[in-house]
N, C-alpha and C positions, 0 to 999 in steps of 0.2 A: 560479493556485492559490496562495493565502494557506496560511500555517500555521497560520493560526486556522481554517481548511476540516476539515483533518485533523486538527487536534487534538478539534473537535467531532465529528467522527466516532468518532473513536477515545472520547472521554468520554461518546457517547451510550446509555443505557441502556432497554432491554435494547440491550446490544451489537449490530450489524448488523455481517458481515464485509464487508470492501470491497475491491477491486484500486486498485492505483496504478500509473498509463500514465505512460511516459517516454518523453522526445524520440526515445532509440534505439530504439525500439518495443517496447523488455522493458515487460513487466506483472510488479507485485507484490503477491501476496497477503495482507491482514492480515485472517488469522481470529481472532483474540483480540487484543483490547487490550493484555495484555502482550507482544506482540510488534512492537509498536512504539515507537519511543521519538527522542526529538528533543532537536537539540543544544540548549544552551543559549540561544545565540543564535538560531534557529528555522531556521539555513538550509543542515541537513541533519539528511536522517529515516532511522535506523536501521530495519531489518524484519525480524524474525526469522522464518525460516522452516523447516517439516519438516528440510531437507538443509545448509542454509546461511543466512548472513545476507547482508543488502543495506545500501551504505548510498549514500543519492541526495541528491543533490542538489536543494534545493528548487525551484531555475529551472528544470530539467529533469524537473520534473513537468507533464503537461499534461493533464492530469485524471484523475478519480477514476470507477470504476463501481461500481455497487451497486444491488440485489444483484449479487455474482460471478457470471458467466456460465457454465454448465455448459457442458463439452466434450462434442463432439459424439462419435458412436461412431467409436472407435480414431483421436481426437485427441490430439495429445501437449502436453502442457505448454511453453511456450516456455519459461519462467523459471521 
């Protein structure tokens, strides 16, 4: 996963929301654009989310889904 992946996601419009899968199996949800944001140097992605924020590491990103997968009845959010 390049940081040019997700930053073209995140710049694409109209907006599509996307999850971000990690080595340790947490998934991250970016429903809005503003809720991502990336270092300077690209090789860590901030996530803001509902409860909390995230911030990962771009190596231990191992891809992207989209659309976000809906939960099945009386599944819980991992992350």
């Amino acid at each position: 996963m390049t940081i040019q992946q997700i930053q073209r996601l995140r710049e694409k419009h109209p907006f599509e929301p996307f999850r971000i899968l990690t080595a340790d199996g947490n998934h991250y949800d970016v429903r809005h654009p503003e809720n991502l944001a990336v270092t300077g140097n690209g090789r860590i992605v901030l996530i803001g989310m509902q409860d909390y924020g995230a911030t990962v590491e771009l190596l231990l990103v191992t891809s992207i889904e989209q659309p976000i997968p809906h939960k099945k009845n009386g599944a819980h959010r991992k992350a």
